[in-house]
Backbone bond lengths (Angstrom), bond angles and torsions (degrees), N, CA, C in turn:
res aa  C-N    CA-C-N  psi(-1)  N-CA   C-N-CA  omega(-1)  CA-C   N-CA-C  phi
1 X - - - 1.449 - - 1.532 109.50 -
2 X 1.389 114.77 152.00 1.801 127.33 -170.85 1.460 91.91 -93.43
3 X 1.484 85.90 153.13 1.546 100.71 170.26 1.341 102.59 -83.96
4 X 1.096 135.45 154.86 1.973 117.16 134.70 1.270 127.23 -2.59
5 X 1.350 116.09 -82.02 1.281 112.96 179.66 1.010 118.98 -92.77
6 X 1.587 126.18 28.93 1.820 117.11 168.28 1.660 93.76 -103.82
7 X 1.963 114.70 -26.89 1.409 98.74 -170.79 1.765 95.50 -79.10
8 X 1.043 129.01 -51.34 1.335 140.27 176.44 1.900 114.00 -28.88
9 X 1.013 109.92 -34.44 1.772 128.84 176.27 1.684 90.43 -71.56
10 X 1.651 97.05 -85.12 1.474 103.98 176.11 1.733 128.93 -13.41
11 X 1.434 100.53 -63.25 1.605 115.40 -161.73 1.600 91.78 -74.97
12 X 1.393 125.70 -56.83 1.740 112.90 177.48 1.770 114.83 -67.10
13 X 1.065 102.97 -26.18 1.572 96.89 -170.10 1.791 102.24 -73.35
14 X 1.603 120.38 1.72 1.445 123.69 -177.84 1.263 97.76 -97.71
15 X 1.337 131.66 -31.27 1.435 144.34 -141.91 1.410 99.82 -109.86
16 X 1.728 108.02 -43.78 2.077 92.57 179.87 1.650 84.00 -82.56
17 X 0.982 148.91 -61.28 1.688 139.55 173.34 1.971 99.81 -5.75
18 X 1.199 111.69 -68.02 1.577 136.09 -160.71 1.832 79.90 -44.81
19 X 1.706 114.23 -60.49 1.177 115.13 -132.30 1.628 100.96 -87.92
20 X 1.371 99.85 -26.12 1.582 116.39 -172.26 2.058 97.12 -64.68
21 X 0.879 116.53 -46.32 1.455 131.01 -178.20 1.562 107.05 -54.75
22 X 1.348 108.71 -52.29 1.824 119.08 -162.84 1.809 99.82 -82.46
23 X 1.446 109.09 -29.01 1.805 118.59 -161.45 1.406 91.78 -78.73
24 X 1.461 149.00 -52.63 1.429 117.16 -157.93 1.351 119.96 -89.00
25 X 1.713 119.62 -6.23 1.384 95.04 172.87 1.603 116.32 -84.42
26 X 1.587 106.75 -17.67 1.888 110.60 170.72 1.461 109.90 -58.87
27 X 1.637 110.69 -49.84 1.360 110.01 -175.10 1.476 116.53 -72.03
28 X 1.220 104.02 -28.97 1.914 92.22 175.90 1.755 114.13 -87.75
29 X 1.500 121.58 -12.35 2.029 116.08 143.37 1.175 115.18 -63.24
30 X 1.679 122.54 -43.76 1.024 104.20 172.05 1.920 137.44 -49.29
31 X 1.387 88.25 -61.58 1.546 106.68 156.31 1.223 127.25 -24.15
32 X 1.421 118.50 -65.46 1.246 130.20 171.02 0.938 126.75 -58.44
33 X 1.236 136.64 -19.55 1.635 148.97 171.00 1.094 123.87 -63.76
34 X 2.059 96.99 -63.34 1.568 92.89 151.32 0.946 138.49 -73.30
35 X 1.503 143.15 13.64 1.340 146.16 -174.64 1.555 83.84 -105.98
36 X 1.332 119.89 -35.40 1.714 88.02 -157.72 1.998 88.88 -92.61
37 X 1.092 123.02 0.85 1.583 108.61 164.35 1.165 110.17 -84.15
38 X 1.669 137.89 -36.96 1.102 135.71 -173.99 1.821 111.86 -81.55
39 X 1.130 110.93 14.74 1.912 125.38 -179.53 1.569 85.70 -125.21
40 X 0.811 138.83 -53.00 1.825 141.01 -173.21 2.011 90.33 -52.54
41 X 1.557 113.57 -55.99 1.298 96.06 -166.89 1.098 119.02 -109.16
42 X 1.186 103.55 32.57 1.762 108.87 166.18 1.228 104.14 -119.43
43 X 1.580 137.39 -18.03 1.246 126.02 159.50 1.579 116.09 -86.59
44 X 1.304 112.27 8.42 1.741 111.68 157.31 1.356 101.44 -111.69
45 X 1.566 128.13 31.30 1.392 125.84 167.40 1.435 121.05 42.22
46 X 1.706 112.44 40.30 1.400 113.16 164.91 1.276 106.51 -129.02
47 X 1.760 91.01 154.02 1.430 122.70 -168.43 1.775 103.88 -65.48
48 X 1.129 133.33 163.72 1.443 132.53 149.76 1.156 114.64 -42.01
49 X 1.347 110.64 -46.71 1.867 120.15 178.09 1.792 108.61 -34.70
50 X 1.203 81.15 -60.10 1.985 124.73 -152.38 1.520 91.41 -67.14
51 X 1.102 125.94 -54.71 1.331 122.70 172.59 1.727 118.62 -81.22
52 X 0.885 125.28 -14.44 1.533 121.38 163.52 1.667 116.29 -74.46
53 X 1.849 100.78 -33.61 1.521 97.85 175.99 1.315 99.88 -79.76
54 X 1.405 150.92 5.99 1.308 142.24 -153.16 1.335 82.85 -107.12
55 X 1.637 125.42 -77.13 1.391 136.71 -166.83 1.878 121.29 -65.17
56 X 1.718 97.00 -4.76 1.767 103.91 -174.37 1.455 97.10 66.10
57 X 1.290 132.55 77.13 1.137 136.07 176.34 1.581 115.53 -162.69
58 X 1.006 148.20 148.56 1.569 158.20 -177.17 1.687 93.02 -67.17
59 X 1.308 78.03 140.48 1.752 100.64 160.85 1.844 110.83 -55.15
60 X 1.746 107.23 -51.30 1.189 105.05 -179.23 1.554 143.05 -53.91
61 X 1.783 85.53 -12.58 1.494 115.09 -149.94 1.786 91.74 -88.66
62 X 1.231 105.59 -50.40 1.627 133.76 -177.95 1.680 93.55 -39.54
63 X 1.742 112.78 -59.22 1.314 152.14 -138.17 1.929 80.07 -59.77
64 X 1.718 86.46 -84.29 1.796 105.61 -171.76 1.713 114.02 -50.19
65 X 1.287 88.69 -17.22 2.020 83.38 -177.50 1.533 99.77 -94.71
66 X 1.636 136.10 -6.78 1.080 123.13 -174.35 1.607 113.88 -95.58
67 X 1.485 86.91 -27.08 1.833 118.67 173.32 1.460 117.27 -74.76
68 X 1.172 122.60 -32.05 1.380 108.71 170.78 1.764 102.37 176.30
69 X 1.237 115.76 15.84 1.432 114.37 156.78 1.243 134.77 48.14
70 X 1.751 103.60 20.18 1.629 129.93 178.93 1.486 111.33 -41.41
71 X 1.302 146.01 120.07 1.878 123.09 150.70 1.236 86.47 51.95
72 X 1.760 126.44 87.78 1.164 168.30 -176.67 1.675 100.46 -141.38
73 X 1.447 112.65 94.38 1.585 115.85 167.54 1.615 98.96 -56.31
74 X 1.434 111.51 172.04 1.251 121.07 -173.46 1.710 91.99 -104.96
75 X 1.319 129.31 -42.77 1.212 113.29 154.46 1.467 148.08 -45.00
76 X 1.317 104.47 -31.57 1.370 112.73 179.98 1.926 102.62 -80.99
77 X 1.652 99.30 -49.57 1.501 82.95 174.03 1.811 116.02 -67.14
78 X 1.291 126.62 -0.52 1.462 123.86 166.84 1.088 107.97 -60.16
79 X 1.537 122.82 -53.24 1.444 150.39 -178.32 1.586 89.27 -39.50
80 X 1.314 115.77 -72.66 1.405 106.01 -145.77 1.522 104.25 -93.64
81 X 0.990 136.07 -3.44 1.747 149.02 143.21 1.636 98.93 -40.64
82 X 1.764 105.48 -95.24 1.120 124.14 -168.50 1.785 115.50 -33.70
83 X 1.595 105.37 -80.05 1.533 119.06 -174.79 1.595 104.40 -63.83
84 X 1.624 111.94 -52.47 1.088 97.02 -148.79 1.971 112.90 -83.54
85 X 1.087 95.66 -22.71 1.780 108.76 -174.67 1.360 116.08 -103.91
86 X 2.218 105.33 -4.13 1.678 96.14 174.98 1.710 116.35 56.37
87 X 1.867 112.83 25.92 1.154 131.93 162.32 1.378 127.68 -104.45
88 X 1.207 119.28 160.31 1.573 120.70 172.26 1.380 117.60 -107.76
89 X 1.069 139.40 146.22 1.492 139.29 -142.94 1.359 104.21 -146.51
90 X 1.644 108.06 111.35 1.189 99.28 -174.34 2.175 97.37 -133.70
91 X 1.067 96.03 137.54 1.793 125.85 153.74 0.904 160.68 -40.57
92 X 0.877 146.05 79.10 1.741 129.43 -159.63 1.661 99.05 -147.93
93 X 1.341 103.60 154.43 1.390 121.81 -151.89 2.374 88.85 -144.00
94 X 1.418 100.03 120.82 1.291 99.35 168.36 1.088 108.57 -134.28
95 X 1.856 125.36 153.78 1.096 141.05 -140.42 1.491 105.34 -142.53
């Protein structure tokens, strides 16, 4: 029989295990997304500003998608591909 805190260790130490496994391939697309928007608009020499007024979008908005690209609509990043970087944006989905 478990103590308290030997089943309590047990049951999370399976669960951050669970989470540690599933978190780096989201976090490193995520990552990459914004790295490759925040390299897209610094080699067209615009500010966050400059590209949020380009795409109709917040500076902040620019900010969190360059930083880690959390709940990123696929429209809004069209927005800021298309209008704001004068790019084409393309998709792919593998199975």
């Amino acid at each position: 029989m478990n103590t308290s805190p030997e089943f309590l260790k047990k049951k999370h130490s399976v669960r951050k295990t669970d989470r540690r496994n599933s978190k780096p391939e989201v976090s490193y697309a995520e990552y990459k997304l914004g790295l490759l928007i925040h390299n897209a608009r610094v080699n067209k020499g615009l500010t966050q500003k400059q590209l949020a007024e380009k795409c109709g979008t917040s500076r902040a908005c620019i900010s969190k998608i360059e930083n880690n690209a959390k709940g990123v609509r696929i429209s809004s990043l069209r927005k800021i591909v298309v209008n704001g970087l004068d790019g084409h944006l393309q998709l792919s989905v593998r199975i």
